[in-house]
C-alpha positions in Angstrom: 0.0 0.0 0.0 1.8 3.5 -0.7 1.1 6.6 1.0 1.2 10.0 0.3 2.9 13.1 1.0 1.0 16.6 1.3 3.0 19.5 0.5 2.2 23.1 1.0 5.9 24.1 -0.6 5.7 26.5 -4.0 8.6 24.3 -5.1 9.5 20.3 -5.4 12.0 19.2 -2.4 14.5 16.4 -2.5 14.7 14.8 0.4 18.4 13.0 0.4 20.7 10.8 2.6 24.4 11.9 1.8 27.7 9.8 2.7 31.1 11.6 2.4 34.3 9.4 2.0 37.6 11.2 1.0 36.1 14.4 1.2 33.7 13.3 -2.0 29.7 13.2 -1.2 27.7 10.6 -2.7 24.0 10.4 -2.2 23.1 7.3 -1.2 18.7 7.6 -1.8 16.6 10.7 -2.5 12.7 11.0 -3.0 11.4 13.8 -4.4 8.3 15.5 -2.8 6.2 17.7 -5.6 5.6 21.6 -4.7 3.8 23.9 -6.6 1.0 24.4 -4.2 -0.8 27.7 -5.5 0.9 27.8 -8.7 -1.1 26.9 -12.0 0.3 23.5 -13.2 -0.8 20.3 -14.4 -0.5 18.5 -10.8 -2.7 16.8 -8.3 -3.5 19.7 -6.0 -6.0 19.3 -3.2 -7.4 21.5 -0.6 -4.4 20.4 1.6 -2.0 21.4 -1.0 -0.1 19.0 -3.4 -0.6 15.5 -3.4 2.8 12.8 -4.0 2.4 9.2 -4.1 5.2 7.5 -2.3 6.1 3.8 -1.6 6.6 2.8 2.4 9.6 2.5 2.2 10.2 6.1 1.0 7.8 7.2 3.6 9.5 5.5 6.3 12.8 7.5 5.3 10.9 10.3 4.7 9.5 10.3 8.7 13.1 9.7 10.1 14.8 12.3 7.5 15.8 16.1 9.7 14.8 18.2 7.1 11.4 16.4 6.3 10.9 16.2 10.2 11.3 20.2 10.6 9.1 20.8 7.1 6.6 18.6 9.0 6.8 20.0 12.5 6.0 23.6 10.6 2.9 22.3 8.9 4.5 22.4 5.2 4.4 18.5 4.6 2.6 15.7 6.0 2.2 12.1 5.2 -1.8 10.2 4.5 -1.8 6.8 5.1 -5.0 6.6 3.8 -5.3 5.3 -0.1 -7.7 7.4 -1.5 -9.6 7.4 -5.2 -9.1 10.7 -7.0 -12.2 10.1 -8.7 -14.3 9.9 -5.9 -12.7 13.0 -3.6 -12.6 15.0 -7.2 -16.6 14.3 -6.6 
């Protein structure tokens, strides 16, 4: 079952988990959380701002990642469990 991510961000956010050896970065996983929320685009945008589709997995690293975590604590992003028809909340 995947979740989803609610974003109230003008812009899309990559959340990433960085390892640096020998002074060189390499990004070890990154999901990308759509933004756009009051700008005119061809997205999913609800009431509660724009709507990403993400595994569990990604929304497990997503709930333990800082950045996420403070995004989340300031009411920018949060993540629905609950799997939801776009046809029917459209109606």
């Amino acid at each position: 079952m995947s979740k989803h991510v609610i974003s109230t961000l003008t812009r899309p956010n990559r959340y990433a988990k960085w390892v640096t050896q020998a002074g060189v970065g390499t990004m070890l996983r990154s999901v990308l959380i759509q933004g756009g929320a009051g700008v005119i685009d061809k997205k999913l945008i609800t009431p509660e701002g724009v709507r990403t589709e993400v595994s569990e997995a990604d929304a497990e690293f997503l709930a333990s990642h800082g950045l996420f975590k403070e995004h989340q604590a300031r009411g920018f992003v949060k993540i629905d469990a609950i799997a939801r028809d776009h046809n029917a909340v459209a109606q």
